[in-house]
N, CA, C and O of each residue as an XYZ file, in Angstrom:
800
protein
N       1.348    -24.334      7.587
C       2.411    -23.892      8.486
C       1.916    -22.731      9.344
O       1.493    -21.708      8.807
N       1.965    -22.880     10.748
C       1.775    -21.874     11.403
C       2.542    -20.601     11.350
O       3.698    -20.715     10.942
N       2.042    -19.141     11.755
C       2.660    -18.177     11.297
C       3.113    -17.927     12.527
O       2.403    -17.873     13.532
N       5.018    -17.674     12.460
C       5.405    -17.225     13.659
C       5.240    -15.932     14.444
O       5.309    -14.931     13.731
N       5.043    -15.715     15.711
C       4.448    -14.515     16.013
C       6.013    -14.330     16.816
O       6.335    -13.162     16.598
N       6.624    -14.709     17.283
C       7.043    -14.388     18.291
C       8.704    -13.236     18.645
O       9.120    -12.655     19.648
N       9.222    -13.384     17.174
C      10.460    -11.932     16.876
C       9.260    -10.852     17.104
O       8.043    -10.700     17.201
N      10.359    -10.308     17.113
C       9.841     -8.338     16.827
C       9.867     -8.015     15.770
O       9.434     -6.948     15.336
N      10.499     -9.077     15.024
C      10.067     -8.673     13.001
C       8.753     -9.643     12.474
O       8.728    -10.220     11.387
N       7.900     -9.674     13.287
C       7.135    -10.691     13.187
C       5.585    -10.329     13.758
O       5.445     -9.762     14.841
N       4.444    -10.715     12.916
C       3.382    -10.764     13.274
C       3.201     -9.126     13.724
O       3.840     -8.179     13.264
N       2.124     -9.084     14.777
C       1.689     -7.565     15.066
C       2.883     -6.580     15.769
O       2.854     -5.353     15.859
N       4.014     -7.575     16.271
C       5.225     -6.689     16.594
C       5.817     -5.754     15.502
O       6.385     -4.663     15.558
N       5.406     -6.750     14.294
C       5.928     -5.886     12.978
C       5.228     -4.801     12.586
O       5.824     -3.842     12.096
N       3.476     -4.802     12.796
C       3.231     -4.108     12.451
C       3.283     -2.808     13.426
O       3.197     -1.693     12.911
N       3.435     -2.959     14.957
C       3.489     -1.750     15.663
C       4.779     -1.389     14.681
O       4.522     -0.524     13.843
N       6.042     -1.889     14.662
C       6.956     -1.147     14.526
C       6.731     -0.155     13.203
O       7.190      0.987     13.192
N       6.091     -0.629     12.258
C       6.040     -0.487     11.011
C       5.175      1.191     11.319
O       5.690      2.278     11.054
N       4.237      1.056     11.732
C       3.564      2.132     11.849
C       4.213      3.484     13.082
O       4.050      4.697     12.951
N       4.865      2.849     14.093
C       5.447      3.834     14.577
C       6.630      4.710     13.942
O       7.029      5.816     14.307
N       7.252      3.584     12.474
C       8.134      4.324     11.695
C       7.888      5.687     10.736
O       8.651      6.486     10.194
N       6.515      5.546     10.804
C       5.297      5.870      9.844
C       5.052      7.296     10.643
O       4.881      8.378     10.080
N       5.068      7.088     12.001
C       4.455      8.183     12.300
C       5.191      9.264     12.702
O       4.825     10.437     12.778
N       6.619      8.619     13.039
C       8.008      9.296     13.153
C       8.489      9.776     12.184
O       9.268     10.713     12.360
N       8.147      9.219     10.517
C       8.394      9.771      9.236
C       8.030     11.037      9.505
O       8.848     11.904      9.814
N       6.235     11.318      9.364
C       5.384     12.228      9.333
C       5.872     13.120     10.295
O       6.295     14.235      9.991
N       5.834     12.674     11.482
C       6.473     14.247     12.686
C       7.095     14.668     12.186
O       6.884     15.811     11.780
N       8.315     13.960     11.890
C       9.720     14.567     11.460
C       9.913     15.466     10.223
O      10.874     16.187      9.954
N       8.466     15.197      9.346
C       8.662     16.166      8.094
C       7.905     17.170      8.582
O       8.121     18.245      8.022
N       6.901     17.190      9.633
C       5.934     18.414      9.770
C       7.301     19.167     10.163
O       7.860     20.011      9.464
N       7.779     18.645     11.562
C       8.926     19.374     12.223
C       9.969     20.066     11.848
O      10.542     21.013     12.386
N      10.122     19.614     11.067
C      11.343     20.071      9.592
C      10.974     21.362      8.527
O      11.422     22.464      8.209
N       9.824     20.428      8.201
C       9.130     21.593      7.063
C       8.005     22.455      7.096
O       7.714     23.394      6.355
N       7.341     21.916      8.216
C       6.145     23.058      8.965
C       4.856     22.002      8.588
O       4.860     20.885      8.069
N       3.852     22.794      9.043
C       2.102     22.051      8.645
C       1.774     23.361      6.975
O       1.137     22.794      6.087
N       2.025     24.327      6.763
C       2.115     24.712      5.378
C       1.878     24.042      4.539
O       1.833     22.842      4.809
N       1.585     24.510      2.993
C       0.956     23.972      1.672
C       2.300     23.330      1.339
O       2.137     22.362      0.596
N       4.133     23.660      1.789
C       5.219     23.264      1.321
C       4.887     21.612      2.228
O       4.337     20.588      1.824
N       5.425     21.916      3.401
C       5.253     20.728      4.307
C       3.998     19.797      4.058
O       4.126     18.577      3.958
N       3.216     20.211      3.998
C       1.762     19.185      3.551
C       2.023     18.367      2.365
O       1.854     17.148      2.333
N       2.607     19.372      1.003
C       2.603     18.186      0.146
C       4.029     17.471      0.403
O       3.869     16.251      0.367
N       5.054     17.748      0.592
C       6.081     16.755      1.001
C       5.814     15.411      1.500
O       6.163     14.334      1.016
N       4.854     15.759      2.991
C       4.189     14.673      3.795
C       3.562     13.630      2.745
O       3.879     12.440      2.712
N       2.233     14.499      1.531
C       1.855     13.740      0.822
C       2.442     12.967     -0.173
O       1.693     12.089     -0.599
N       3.591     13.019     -0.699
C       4.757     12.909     -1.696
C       5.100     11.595     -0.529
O       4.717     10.454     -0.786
N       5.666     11.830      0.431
C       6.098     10.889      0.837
C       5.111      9.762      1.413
O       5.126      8.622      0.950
N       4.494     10.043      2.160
C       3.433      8.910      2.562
C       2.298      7.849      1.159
O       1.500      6.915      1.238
N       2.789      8.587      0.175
C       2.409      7.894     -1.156
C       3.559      7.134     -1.304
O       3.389      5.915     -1.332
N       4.475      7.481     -1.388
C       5.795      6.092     -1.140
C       5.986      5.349     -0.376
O       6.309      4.216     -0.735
N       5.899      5.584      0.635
C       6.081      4.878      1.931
C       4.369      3.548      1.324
O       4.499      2.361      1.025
N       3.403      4.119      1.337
C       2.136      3.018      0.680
C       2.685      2.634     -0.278
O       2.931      1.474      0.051
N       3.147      2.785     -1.446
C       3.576      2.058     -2.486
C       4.637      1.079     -2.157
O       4.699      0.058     -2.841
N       5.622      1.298     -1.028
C       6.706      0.300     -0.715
C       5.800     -1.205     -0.039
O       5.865     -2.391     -0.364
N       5.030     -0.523      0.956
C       4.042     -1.513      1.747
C       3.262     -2.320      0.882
O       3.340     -3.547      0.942
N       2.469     -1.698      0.030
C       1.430     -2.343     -0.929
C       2.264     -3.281     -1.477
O       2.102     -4.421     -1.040
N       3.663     -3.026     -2.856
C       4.245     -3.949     -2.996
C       4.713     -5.282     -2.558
O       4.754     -6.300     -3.250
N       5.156     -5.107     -0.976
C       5.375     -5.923     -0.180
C       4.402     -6.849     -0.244
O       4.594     -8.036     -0.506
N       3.485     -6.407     -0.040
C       2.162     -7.202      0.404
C       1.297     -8.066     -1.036
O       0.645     -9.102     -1.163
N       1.666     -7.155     -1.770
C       1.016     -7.533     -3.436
C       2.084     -9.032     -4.022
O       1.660    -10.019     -4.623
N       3.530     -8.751     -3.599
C       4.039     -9.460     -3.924
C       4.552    -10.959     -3.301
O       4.962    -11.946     -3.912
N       4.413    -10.793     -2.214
C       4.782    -11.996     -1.202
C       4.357    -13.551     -1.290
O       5.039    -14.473     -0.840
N       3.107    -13.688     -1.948
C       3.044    -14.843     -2.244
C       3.633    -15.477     -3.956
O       3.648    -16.642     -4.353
N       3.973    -14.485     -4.525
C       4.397    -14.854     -5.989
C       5.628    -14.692     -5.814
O       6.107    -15.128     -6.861
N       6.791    -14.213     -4.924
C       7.713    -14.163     -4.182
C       8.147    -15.690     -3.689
O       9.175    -16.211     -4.122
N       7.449    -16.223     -2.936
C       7.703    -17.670     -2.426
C       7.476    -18.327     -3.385
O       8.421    -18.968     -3.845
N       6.111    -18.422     -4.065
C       6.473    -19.544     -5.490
C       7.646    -19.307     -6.299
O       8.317    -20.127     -6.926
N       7.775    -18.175     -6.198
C       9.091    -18.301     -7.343
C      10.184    -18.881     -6.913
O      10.869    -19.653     -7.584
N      10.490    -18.395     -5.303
C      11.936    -18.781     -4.888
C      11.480    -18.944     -3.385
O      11.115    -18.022     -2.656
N      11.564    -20.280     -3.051
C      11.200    -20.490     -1.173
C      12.606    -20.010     -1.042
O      13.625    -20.283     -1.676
N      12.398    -19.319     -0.168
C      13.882    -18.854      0.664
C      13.350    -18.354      2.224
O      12.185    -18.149      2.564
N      14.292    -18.259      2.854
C      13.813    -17.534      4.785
C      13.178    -16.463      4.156
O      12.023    -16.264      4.534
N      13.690    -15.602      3.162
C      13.295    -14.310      3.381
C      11.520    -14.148      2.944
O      10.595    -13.482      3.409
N      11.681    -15.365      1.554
C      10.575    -15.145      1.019
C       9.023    -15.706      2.132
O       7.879    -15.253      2.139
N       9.660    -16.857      2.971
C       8.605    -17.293      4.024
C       8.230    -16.411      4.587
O       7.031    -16.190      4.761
N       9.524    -15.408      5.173
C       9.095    -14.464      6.398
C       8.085    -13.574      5.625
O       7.045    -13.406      6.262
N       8.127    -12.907      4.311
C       7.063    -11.662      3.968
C       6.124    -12.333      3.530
O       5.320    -11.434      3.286
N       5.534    -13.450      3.193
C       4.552    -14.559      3.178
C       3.762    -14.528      4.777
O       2.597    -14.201      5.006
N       4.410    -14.807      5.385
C       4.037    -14.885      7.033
C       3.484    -13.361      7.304
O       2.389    -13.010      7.741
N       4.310    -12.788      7.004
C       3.640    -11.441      7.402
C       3.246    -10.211      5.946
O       3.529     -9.035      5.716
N       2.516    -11.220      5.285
C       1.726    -10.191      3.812
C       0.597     -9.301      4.970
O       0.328     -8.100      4.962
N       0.127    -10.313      5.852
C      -1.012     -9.549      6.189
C      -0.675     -7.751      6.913
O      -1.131     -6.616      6.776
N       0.576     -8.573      7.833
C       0.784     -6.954      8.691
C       1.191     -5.980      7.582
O       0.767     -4.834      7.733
N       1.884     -6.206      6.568
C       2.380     -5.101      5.630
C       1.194     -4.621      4.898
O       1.175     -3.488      4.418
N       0.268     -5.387      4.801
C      -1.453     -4.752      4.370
C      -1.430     -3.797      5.012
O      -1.060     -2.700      4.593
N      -1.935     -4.105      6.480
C      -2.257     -3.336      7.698
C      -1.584     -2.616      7.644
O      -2.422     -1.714      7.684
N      -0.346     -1.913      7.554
C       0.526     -0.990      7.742
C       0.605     -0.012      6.383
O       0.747      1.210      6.412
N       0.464     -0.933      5.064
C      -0.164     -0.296      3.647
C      -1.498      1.546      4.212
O      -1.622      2.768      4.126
N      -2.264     -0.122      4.897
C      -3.768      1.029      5.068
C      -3.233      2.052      5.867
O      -3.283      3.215      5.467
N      -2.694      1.745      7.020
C      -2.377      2.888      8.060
C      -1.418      4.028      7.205
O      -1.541      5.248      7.316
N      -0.512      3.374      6.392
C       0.481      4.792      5.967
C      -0.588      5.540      4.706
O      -0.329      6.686      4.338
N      -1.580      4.909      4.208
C      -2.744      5.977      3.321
C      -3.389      6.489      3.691
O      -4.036      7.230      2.952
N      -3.682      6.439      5.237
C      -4.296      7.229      6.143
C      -4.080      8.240      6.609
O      -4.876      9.142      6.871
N      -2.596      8.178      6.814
C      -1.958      9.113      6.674
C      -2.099      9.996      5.856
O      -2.565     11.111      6.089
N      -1.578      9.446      4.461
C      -2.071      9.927      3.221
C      -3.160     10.830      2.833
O      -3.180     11.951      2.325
N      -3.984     10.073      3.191
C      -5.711     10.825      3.013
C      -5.472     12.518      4.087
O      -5.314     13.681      3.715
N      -5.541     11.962      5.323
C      -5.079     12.892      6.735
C      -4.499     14.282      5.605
O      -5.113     15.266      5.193
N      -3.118     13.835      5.374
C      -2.517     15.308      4.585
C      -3.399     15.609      3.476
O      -3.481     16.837      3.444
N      -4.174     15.051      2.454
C      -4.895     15.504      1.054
C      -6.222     16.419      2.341
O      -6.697     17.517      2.049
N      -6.583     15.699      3.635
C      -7.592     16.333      3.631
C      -7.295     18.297      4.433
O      -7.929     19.324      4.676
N      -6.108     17.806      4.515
C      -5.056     19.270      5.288
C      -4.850     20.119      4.252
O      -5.094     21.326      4.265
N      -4.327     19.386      3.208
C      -3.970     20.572      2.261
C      -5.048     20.957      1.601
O      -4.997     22.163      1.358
N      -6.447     20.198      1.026
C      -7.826     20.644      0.590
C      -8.670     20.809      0.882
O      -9.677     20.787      0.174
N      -8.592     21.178      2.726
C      -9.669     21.907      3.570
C      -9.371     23.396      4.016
O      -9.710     24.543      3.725
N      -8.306     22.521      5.138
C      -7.656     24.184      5.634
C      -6.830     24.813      4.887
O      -5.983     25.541      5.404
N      -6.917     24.651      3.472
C      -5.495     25.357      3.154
C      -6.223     25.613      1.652
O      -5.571     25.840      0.633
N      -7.522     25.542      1.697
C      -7.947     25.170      0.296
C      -7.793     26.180     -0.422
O      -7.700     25.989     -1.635
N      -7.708     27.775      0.188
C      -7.147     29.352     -0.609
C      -5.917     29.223     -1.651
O      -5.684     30.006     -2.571
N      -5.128     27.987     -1.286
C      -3.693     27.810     -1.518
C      -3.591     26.833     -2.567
O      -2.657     26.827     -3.368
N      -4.587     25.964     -2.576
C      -4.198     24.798     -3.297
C      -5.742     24.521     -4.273
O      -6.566     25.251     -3.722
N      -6.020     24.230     -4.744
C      -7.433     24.312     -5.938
C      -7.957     22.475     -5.487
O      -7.137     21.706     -4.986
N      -9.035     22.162     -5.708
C      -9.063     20.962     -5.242
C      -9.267     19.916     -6.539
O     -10.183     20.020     -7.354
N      -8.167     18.834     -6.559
C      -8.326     17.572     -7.275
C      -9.396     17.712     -7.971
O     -10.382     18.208     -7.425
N      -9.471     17.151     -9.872
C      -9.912     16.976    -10.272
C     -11.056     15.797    -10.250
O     -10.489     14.837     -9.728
N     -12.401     15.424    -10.572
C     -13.232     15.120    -10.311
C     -13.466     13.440    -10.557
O     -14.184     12.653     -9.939
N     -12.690     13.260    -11.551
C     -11.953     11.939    -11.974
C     -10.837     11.305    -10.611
O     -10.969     10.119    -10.308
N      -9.823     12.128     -9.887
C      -9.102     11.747     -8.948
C      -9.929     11.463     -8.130
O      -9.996     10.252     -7.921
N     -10.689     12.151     -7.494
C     -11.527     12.121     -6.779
C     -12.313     10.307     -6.267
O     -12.284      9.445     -5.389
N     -12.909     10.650     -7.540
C     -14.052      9.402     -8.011
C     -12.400      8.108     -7.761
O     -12.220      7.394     -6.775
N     -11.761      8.179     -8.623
C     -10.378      6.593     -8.884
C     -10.068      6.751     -7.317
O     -10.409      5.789     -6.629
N      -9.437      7.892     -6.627
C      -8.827      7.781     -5.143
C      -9.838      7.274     -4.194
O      -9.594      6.686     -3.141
N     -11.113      7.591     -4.728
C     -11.983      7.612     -2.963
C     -12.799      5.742     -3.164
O     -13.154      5.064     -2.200
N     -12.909      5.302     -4.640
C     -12.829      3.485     -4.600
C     -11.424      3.059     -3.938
O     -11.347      2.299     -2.973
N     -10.325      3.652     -4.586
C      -9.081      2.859     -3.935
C      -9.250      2.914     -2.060
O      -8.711      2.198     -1.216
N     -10.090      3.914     -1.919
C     -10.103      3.775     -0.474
C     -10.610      3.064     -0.110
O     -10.094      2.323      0.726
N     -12.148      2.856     -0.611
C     -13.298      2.031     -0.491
C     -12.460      0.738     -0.393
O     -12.361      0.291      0.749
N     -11.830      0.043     -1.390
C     -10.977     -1.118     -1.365
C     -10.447     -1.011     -0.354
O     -10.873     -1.805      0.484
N      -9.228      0.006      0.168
C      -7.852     -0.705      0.758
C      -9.042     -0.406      2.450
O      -8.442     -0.676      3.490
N     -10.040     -0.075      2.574
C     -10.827     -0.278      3.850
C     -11.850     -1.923      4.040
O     -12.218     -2.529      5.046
N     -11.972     -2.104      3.056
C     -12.641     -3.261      2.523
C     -11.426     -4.474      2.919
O     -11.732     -5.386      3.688
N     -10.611     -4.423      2.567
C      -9.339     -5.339      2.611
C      -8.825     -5.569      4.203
O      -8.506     -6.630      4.740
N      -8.853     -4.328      4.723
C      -7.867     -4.525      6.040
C      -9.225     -4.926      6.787
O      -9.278     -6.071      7.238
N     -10.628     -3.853      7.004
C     -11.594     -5.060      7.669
C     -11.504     -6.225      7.523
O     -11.525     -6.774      8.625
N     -11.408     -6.954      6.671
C     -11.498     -8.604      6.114
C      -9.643     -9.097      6.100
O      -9.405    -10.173      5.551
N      -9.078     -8.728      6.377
C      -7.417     -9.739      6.589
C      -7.589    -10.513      7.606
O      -7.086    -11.637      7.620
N      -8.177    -10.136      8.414
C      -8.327    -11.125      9.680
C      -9.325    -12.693      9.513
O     -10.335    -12.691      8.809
N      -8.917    -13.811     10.175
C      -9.295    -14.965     10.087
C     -10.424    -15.607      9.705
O     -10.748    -16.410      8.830
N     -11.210    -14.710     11.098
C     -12.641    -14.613     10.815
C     -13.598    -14.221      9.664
O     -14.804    -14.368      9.468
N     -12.555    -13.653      8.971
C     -13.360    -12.457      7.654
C     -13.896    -13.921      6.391
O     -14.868    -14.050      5.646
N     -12.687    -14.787      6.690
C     -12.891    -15.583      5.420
C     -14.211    -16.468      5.990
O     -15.122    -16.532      5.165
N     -14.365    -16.895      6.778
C     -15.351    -17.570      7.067
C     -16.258    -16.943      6.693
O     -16.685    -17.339      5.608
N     -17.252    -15.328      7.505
C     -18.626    -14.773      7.235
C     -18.133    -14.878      5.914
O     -18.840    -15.791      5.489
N     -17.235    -14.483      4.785
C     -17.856    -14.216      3.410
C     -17.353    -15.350      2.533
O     -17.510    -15.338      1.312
N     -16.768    -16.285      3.161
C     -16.715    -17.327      2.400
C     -15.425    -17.700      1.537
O     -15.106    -16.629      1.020
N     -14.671    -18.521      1.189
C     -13.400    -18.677      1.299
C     -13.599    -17.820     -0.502
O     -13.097    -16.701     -0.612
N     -14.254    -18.378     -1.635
C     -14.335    -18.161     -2.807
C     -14.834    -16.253     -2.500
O     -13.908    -15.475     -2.730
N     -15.710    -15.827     -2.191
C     -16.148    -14.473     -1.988
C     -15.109    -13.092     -1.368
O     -15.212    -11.925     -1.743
N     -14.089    -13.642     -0.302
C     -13.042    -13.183      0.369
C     -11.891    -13.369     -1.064
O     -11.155    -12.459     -1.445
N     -11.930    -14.110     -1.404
C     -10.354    -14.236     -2.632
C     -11.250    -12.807     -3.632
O     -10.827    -11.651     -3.662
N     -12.298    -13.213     -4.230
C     -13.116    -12.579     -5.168
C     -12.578    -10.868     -4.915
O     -12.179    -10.104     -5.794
N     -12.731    -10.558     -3.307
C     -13.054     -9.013     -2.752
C     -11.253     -9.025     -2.981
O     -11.065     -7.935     -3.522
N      -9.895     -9.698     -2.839
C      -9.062     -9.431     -2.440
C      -8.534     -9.053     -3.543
O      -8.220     -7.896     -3.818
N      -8.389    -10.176     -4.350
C      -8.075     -9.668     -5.449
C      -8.408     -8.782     -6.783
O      -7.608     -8.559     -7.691
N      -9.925     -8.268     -6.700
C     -10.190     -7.269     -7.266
C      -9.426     -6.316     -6.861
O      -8.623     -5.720     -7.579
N      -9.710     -6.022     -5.177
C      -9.089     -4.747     -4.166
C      -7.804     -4.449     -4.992
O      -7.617     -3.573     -5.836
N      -6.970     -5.414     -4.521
C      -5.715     -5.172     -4.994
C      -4.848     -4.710     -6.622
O      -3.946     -3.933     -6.936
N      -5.621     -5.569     -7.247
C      -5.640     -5.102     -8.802
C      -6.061     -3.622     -8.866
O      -5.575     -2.917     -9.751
N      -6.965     -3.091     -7.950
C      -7.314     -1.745     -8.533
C      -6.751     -0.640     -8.017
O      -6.706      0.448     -8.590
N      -6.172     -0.972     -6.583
C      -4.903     -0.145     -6.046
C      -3.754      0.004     -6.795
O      -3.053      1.013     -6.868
N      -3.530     -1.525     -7.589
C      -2.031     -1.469     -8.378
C      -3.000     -0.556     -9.328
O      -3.414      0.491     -8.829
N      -3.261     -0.775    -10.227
C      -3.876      0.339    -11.280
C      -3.802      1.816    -11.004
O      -3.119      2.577    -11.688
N      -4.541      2.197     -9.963
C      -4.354      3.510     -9.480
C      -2.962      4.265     -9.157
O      -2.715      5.443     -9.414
N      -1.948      3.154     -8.424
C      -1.174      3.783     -8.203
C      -0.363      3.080     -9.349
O       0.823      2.866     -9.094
N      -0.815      2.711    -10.514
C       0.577      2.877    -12.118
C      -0.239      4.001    -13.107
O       0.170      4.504    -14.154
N      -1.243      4.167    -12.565
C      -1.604      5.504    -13.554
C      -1.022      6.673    -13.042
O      -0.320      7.314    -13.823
N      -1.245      7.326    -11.244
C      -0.206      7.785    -10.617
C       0.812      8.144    -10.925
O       1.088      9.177    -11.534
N       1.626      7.188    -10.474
C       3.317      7.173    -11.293
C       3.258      6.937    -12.619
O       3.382      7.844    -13.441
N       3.111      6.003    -12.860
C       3.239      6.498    -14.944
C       3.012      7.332    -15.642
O       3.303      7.473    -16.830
N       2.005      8.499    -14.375
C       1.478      9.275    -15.389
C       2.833     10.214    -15.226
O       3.365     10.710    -16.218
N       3.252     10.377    -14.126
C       4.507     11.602    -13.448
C       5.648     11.217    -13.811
O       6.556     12.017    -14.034
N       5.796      9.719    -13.946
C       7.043      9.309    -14.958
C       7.474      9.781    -15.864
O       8.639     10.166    -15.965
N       6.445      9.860    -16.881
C       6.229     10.594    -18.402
C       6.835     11.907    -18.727
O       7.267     12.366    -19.784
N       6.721     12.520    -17.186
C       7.509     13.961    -17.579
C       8.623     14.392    -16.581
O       9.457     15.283    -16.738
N       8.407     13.349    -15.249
C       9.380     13.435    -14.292
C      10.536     11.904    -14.374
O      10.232     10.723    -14.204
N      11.604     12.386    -14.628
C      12.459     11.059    -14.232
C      12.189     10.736    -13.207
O      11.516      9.706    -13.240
N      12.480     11.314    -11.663
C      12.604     11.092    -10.405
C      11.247     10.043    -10.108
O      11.258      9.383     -9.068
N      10.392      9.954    -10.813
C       9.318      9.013    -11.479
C       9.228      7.749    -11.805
O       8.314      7.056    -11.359
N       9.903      7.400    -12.400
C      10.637      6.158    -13.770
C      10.705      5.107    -12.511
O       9.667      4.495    -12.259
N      12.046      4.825    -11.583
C      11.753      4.000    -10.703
C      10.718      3.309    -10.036
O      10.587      2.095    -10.195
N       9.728      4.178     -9.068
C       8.563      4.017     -8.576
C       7.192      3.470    -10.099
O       6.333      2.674     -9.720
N       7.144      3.748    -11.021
C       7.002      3.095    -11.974
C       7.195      1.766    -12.351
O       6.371      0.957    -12.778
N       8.901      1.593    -12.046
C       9.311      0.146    -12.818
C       8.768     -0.890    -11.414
O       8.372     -2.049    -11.536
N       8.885     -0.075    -10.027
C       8.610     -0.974     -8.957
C       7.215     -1.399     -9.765
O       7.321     -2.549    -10.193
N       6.166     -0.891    -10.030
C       4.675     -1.476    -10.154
C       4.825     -2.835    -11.093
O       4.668     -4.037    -10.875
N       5.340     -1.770    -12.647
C       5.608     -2.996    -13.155
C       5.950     -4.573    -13.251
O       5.533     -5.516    -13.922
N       7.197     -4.328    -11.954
C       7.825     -5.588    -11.586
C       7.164     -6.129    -10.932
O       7.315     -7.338    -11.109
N       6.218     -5.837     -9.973
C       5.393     -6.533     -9.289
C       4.561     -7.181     -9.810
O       4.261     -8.300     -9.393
N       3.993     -6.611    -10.857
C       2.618     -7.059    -11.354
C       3.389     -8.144    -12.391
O       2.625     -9.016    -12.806
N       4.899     -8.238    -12.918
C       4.982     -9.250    -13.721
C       5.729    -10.316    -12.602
O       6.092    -11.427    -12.987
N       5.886     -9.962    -11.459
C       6.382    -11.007    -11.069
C       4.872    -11.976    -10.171
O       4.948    -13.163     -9.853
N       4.080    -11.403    -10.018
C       2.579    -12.180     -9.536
C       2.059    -13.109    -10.769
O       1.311    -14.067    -10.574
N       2.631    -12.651    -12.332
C       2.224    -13.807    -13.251
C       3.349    -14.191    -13.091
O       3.834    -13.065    -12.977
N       4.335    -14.957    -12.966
C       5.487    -15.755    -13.332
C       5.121    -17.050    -12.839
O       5.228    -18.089    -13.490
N       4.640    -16.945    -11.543
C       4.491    -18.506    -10.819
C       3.041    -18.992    -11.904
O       2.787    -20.165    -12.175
N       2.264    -17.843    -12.382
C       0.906    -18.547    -12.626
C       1.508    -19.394    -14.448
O       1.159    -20.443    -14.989
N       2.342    -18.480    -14.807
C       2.584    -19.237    -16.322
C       3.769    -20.636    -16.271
O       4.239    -21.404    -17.110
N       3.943    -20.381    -14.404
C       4.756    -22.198    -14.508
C       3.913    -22.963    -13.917
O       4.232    -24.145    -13.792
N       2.706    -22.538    -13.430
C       1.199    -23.536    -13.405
C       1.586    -23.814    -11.519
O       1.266    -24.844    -10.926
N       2.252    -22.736    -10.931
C       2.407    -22.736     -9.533
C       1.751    -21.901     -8.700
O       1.949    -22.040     -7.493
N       1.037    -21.091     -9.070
C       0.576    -20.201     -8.515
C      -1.140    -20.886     -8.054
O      -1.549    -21.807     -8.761
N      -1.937    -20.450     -7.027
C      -3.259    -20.842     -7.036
C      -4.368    -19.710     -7.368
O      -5.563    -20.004     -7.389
């Protein structure tokens, strides 16, 4: 089935919008709360959610349609890829503020442990690895079996990162627990189609 391009909830229309929401988030908290060690981590607090909503999207969309074809489930099927793309762009973000608050501000804030470091800067390696290769062409140079191989490692190790993340802040933060159960649910709803022998 061809993928429709042609709404504004659709194809790269989605993803401009997606990212201009992204970047209107971010103004609006600098603007609000300043470029400061307060405002910086807010930005970072939030642009880690805002990626975790996207990633989900995108993690889940095809185990979504096996489970239940519906309009809705076609449409985020049709567009797993732009919610990738828009995944990477809102961790860019992401990165952008970690590198604000642990350069220029580094008097203020002590820098990430050496372990974060090492788990955050593969998850990058991945979610850069991934959005180079979403595009058409990608499967061809590396090959239809080699492209699944890179995707789904990628992705498994983003979900990992970000349920150690939250699970770990769960543990002592309620405001936590949710963003938690989101991972969970995702990751059990990507086996559901595979244990009714629907999934590929």
């Amino acid at each position: 089935m061809a993928a429709r391009t042609d709404g504004w909830n659709e194809g790269g229309r989605l993803l401009i919008l997606l990212t201009a929401a992204l970047l209107v988030m971010s103004a609006t908290i600098i603007a609000t709360t300043g470029s400061g060690i307060d405002g910086t981590r807010m930005l970072i607090r939030t642009t880690a959610r805002s990626s975790l909503v996207l990633f989900a999207a995108a993690f889940m969309a095809s185990a979504l349609l096996r489970l239940r074809p519906a309009p809705a489930t076609r449409w985020a099927m049709r567009n797993r890829r732009w919610f990738g793309l828009a995944f990477a762009f809102s961790h860019l973000l992401h990165l952008l503020a970690i590198l604000w608050l642990f350069g220029v501000q580094a008097d203020q804030a002590p820098p990430p442990p050496i372990s974060t470091l090492v788990g955050g800067g593969l998850a990058y390696v991945f979610i850069t690895l991934l959005a180079a290769t979403s595009f058409d062409g990608a499967v061809g140079r590396l090959g239809a079996k080699n492209w699944q191989r890179l995707h789904k490692a990628g992705v498994w190790y983003i979900w990992l990162i970000f349920m150690v993340s939250y699970g770990r802040r769960a543990a002592v933060n309620p405001n936590y627990i949710p963003l938690a159960l989101l991972l969970i649910a995702a990751a059990a709803i990507r086996f559901l189609p595979a244990r009714r022998g629907a999934i590929a």
